[in-house]
C-alpha positions in Angstrom: 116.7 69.8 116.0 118.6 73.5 116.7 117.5 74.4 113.3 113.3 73.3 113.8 113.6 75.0 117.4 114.8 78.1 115.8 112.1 77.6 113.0 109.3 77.6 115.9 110.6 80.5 117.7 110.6 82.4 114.6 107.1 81.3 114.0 106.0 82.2 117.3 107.4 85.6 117.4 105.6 86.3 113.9 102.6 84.6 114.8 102.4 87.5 118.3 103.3 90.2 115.9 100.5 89.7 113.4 98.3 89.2 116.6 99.4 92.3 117.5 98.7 94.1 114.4 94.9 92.7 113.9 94.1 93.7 117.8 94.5 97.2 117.3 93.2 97.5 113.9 90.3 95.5 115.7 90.1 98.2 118.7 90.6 101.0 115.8 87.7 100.1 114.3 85.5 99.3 116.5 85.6 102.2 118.5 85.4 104.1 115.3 89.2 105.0 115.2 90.8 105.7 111.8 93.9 103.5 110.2 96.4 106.3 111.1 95.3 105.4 114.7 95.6 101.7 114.5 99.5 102.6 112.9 100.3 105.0 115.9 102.8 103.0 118.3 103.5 104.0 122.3 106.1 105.3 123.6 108.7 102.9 125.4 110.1 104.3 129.0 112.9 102.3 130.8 113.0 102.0 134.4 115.7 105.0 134.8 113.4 107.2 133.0 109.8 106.1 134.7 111.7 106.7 138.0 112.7 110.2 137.5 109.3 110.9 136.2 107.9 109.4 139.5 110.1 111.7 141.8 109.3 114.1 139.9 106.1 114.0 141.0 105.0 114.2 137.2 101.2 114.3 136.3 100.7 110.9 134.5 99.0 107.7 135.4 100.9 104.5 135.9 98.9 101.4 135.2 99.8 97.7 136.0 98.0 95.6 133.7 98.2 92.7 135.3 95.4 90.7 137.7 94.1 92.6 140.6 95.4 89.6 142.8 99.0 90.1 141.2 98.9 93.9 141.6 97.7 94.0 144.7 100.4 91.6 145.7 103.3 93.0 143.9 103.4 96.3 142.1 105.5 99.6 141.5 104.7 102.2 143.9 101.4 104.6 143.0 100.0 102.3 140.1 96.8 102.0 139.5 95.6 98.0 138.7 93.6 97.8 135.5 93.9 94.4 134.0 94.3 94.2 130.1 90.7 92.6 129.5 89.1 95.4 131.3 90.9 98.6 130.4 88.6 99.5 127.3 85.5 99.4 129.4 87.0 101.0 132.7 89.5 103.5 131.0 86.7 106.3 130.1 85.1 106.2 133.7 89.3 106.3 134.9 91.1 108.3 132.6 88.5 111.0 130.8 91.7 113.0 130.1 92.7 111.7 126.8 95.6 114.2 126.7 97.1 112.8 130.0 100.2 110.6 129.7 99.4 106.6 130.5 102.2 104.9 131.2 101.4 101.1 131.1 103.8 98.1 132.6 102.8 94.0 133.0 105.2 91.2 135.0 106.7 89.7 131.6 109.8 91.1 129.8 108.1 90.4 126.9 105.0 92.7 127.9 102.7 91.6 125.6 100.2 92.3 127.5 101.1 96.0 128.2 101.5 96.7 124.2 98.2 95.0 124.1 96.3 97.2 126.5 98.5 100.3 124.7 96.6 99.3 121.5 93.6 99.6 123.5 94.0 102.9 124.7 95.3 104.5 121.2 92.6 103.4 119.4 90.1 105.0 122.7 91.6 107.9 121.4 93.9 108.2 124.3 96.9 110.5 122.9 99.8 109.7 124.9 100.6 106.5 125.8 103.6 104.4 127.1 105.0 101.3 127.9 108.0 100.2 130.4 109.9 98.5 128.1 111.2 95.3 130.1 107.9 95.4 132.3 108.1 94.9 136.3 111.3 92.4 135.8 113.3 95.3 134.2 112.1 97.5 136.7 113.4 94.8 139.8 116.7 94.1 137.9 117.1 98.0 138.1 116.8 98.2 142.2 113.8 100.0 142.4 110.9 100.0 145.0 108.0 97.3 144.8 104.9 97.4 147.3 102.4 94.6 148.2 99.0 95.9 149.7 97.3 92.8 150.1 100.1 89.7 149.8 99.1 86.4 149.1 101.3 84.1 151.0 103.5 81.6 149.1 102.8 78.1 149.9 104.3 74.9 148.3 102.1 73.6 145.4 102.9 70.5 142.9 103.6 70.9 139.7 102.1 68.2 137.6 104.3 67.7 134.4 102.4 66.8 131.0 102.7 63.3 130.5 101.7 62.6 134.1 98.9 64.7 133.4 97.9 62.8 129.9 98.1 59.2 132.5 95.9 61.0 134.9 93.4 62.0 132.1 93.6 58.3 130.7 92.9 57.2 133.7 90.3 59.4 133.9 90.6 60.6 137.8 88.4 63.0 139.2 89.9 66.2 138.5 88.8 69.5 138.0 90.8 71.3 135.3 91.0 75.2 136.1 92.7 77.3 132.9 92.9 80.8 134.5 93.9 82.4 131.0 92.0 85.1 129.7 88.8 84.0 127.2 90.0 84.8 124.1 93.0 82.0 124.7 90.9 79.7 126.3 88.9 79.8 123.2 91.2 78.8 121.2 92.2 75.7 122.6 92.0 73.9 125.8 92.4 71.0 127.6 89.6 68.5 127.9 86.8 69.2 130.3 88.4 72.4 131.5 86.4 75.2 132.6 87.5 79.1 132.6 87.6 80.9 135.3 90.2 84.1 134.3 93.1 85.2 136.6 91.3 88.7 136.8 88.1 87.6 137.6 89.5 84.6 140.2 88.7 86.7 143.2 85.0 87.3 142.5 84.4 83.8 141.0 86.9 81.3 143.5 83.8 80.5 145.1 82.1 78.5 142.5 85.1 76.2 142.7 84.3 72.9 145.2 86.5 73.0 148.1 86.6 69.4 148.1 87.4 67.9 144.9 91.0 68.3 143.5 92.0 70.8 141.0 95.1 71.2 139.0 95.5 74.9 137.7 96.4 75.8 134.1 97.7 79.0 132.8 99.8 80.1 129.3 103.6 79.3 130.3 103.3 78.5 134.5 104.5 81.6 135.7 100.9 83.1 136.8 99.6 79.2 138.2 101.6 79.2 141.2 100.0 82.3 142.8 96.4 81.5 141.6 97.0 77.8 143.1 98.5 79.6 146.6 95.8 81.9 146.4 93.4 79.0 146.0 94.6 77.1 149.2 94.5 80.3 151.0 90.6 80.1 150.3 90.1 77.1 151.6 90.7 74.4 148.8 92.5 71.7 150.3 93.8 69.9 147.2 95.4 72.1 144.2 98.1 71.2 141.8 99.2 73.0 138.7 100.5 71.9 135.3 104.4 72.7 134.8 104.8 75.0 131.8 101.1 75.8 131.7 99.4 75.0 127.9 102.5 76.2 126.2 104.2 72.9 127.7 101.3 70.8 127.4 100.8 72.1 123.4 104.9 70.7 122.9 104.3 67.7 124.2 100.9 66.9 122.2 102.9 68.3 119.2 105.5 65.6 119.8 103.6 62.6 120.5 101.9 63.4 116.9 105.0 63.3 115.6 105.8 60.0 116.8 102.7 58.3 115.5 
């Protein structure tokens, strides 16, 4: 079992690399960038170093890339909130210095998302570009300053786990399954009967959610569902659950039961 775990997680981390690698020959060429752009990496900061650049008062900008809602609600002081899926269309009318340094950070350790927006920008053309290696958690972990401009209260939400879910589908009760990932995943594979509404786009869309129907929540791992859900009930919807360990849960657990049959 150690051994097929370890096989997965191998897969996994190959399978993001190579999803890497085709996104920003993808950008490259279709913003008419050359191969030695789509090879160019970013630069990586740490926490220590984006600090002293910051009381430095340096000339750069510093770009959460998460959801509006989350950077709005949590975020290192003086960023700017661009989310990932809209940085290629906002970044000319935001950053038409392409010589200025853009230093890019998301809430995962892992900071996909941040490398992802990086390629973005490099094959824009944009000449210096960074990441904050270790994202937002590195930057907590180090003691330094968060802000929250508009702050979403917390509220307690239930997390539905996957084979409760699969009963409740066989069953088929009356609920409306919300996957807040971005389009591209959703694409790719989704629950039944699910409709898309994207974390970054939530706050001008929640409205064409009914208030009085319920609606269990869906995101990539479950660590983004529990503020869309709060920020849900906030809004007014009444009954809002969210699946524990988001698809990447839900995917194991079809995985097994094919196994079994």
């Amino acid at each position: 079992m150690a051994c097929k775990s370890l096989k997965n997680g191998v897969k996994k981390m190959i399978g993001r690399q190579v999803r890497w690698w085709r996104l920003l020959l993808a950008a490259s060429l279709l913003t008419g960038g050359s191969l030695q752009a789509a090879e160019k990496r970013p630069e990586v900061l740490n926490p220590a170093q984006l600090k002293q650049m910051l009381d430095r008062k340096e000339d750069f900008a510093l770009v959460d890339v998460m959801s509006r809602l989350e950077c709005m609600d949590h975020r290192i002081p003086g960023s700017l909130c661009v989310a990932d899926e809209e940085f290629a269309s906002q970044a000319p009318r935001l950053f038409p210095d392409k010589n200025r340094l853009i230093v890019l950070y998301c809430e995962s350790d892992r900071c996909y998302r941040s490398r992802e927006t990086a390629s973005q920008a490099i094959a824009q053309g944009y000449r210096r570009v960074a990441v904050l290696t270790g994202g937002m958690p590195a930057w907590k972990e180090a003691g330094y300053e968060m802000e929250s401009l508009v702050r979403i209260p917390r509220v307690p939400v239930e997390s539905v786990k996957p084979d409760r879910l699969a009963q409740w589908m066989k069953e088929k009760r009356d609920l409306l399954i919300l996957d807040v990932r971005r389009e591209d995943r959703f694409r790719e594979g989704h629950l039944p009967g699910a409709i898309n509404i994207p974390l970054y786009r939530l706050e001008e869309r929640y409205r064409e959610l009914p208030l009085n129907r319920p609606i269990l929540v869906v995101d990539d791992r479950g660590l983004r569902s529990f503020l869309a859900s709060s920020y849900l009930i906030r809004k007014g919807i009444a009954d809002v659950k969210r699946l524990f360990g988001g698809m990447e849960r839900w995917q194991a657990y079809s995985a097994k039961g094919k196994g079994k049959q």
